[in-house]
N, C-alpha and C positions, 0 to 999 in steps of 0.2 A: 619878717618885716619887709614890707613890698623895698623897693632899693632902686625901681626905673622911674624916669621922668613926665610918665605917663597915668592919666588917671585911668586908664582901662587896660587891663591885662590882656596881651595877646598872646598867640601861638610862639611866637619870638620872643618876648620876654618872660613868659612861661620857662621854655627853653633855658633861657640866660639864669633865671633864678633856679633851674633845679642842677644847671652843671656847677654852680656856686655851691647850691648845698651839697654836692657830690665831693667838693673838693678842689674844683678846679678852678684856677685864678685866672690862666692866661688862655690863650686857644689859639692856633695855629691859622691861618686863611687867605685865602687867593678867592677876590671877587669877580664874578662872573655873573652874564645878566639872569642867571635862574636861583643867584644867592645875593642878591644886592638887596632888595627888601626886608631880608632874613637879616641881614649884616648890620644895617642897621636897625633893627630890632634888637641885636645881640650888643650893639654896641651902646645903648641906653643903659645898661645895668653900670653902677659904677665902680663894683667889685671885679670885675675884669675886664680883661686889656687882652686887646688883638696885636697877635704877632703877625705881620705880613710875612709870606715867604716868597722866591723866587718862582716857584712852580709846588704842582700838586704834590706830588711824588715827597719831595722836600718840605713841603707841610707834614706830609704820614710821619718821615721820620720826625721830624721834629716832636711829633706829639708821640712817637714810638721812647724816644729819649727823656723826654718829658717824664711820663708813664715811669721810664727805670730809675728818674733822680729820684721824684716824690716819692715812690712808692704806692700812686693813689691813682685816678685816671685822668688823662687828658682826651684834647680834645680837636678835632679838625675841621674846618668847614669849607668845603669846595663846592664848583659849580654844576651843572650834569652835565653826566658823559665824560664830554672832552676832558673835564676836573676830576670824576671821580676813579674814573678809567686808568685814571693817569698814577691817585694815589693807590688805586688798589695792592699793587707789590708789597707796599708799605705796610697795610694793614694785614696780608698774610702773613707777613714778619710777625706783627704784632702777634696775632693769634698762634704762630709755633712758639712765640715765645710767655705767652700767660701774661699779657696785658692789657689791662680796662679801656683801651681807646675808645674815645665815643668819634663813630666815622659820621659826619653831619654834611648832608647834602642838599641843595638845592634841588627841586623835580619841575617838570612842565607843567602850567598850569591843568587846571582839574578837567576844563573843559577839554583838552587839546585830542585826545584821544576819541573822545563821544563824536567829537564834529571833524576828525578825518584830518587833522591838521600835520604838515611836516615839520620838522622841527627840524633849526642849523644844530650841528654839535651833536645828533644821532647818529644812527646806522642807516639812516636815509630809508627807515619802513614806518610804520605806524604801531610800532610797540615800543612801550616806554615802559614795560616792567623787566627790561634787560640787566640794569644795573643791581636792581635788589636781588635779581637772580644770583648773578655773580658773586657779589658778597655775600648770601647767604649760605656757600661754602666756605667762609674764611671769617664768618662773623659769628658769635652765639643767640643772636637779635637780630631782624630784620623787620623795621615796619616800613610806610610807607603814610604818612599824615592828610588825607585829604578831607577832614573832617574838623573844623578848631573844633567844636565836642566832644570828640573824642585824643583829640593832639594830648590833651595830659594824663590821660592812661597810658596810652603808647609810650609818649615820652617815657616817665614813670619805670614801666616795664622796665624798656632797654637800658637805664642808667642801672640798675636794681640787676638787671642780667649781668652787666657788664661788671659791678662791685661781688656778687654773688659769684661769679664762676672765674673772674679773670681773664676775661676774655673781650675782644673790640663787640663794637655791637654796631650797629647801619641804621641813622635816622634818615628817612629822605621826607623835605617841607616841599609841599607844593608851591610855587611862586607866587600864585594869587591868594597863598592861607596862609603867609607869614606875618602879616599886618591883621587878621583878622581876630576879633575879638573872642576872649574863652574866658575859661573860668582861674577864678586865681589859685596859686599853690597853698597848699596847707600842707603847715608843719611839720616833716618829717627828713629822716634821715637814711644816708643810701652807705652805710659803713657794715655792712651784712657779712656776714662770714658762716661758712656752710658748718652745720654743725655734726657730731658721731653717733651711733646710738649706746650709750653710755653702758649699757651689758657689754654690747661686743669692744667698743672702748678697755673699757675694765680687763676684759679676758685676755685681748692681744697686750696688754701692757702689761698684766700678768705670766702670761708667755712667754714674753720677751727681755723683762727683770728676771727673770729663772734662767733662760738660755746664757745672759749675759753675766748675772752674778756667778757662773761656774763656770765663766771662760777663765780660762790664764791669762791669755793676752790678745783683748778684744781691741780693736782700733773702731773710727769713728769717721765714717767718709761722707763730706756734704758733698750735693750734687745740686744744680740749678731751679729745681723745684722750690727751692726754700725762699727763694727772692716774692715766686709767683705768690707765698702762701707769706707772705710778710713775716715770717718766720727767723732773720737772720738775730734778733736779739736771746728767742730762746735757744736757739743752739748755742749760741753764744754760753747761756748761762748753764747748758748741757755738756758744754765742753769743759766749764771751772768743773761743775760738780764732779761728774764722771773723771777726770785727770786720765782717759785715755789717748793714745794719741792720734793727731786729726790729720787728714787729708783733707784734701778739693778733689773733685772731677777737674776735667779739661775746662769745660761748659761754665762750671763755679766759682774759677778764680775771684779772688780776692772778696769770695763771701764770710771766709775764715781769717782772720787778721794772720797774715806773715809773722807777725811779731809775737804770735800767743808760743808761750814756752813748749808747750808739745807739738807745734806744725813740724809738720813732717814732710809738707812739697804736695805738688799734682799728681794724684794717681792715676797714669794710663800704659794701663798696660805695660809692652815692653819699649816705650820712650818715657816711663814714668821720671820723676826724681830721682836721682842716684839713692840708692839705698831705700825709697820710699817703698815701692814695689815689691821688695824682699820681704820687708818687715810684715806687710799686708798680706801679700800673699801666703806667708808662714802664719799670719793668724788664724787665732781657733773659732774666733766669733766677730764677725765682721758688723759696725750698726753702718747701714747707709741714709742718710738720710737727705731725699729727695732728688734721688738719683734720676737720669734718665741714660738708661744702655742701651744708644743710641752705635752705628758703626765709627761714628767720630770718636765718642768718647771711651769706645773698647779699642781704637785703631784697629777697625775692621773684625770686631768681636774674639779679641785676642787678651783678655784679661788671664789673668795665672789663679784662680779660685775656679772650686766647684761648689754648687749647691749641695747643700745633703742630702745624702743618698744617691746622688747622680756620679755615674761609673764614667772612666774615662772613654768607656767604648761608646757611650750613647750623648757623648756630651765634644763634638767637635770643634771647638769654639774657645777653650778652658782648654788650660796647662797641666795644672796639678788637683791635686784635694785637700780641700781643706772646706768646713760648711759654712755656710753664710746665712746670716739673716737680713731679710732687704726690709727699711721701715720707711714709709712713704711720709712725707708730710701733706 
């Protein structure tokens, strides 16, 4: 159902109604004169509401935190260059940490480039495809909108990138194509989740029910992956079943309730939990689920397990023996 004030759909309120049906209510932004058109475009929708922030940088986070409350994505909107420059830090957080931020930028108009024009708030040359450069290593999407024809594919795309992989994605509006006229949204929905191929599904969890039903004493270690995979209720309900007992990584605090009768504390390595570390490392069959063994999270790759089969001559890294199995979310 259209939701803006306007009888003609633009690239801007396009925009405004597919980060609504993505999920997102509010949006982070600091106006500047290559996002003011856009800004108000975005602010016609009357399902969401702009947050002002101080500066660019503290938009990202903001929409980085956003992103960890809901669980779904948020969103940013700064000016170029000088704005997006500023939030980028932000958004590389986001992406080491598997979060949907939609990074929305202001660009120089369409003509600026063809007709030789300098721009304040660049690098003082005549290339203004620097910014999408730059994010396009810290983003899993990168477009660039100078077409309202084409603006709701693009758009599209990168909300759908961004819901699909978990990752930020990079829209940049041209100034002079935020007000202009496109086609309206149809119906759809951006709640995607990547799917297994159900043989090989079936066989590793066949695998891994055999390895685990003949441990003695397997434990159950979450790790931060499970946040990015919206995944904290079924562990949740993998930890009632299973009655093994659970850890956290360093990185997963308080993805495991403190209070579940089998928590057992942080496993790291040799600062683990008192007694957490012993218990794990003496087990036979270790389930991890959604680990990342990272130097932070082994305290410099100093974990007390081996994989199976791995001897301690070829495994510098690892204390003892004992085999593991790692199960990814």
């Amino acid at each position: 159902m259209k939701t803006t004030n306007t009888c003609q759909w633009t690239v801007g309120t396009y925009l405004a109604q597919r980060l609504k049906d993505a999920g997102v209510r509010h949006y982070f932004a600091l106006p500047g004169d290559y996002n003011l058109v856009l800004l108000d475009q975005l602010l016609m929708h009357r399902d969401l509401q702009m947050i002002s922030c101080c500066n660019e940088l503290n938009a990202g986070y903001a929409a980085d935190g956003y992103a960890r409350a809901t669980g779904g994505p948020s969103a940013a909107v700064v000016t170029f260059s000088v704005g997006g420059l500023s939030m980028i830090n932000a958004v590389a957080g986001a992406y080491a940490e598997d979060l949907p931020l939609i990074a929305i930028s202001g660009g120089p108009n369409t003509n600026s480039e063809a007709e030789w024009e300098y721009l304040h708030h660049t690098l003082g040359k005549v290339d203004y495809s620097y910014q999408r450069e730059m994010y396009s290593r810290i983003t899993a999407e990168t477009v660039i909108i100078h077409h309202p024809s084409l603006a709701p594919a693009a758009i599209d795309r990168a909300i759908d990138t961004a819901m699909l992989r978990r990752k930020p994605v990079y829209i940049e509006i041209a100034a002079n194509v935020a007000n202009a006229p496109t086609s309206a949204p149809i119906p759809r929905g951006f709640a995607r989740r990547a799917t297994s191929d159900p043989d090989s599904l079936n066989a590793a969890t066949k695998h891994v029910a055999e390895f685990l039903n003949a441990a003695e004493r397997p434990v159950l270690i979450a790790g931060s992956k499970i946040r990015a995979a919206n995944a904290r209720i079924a562990l949740h309900d993998l930890a009632q079943s299973c009655s093994y007992g659970v850890a956290t990584m360093p990185d997963a605090k308080g993805i495991v309730s403190e209070a579940h009768e089998n928590f057992m504390g942080i496993y790291w390595g040799p600062v683990s939990t008192p007694g957490c570390s012993e218990i794990i490392d003496t087990s036979d069959a270790l389930l991890f689920a959604g680990p990342q063994f990272t130097d932070y999270t082994t305290t410099g790759h100093q974990l007390g397990f081996e994989k199976a089969g791995q001897s301690s001559a070829t495994r510098p890294q690892y204390n003892s023996g004992r085999p593991v199995t790692a199960m990814c979310t």
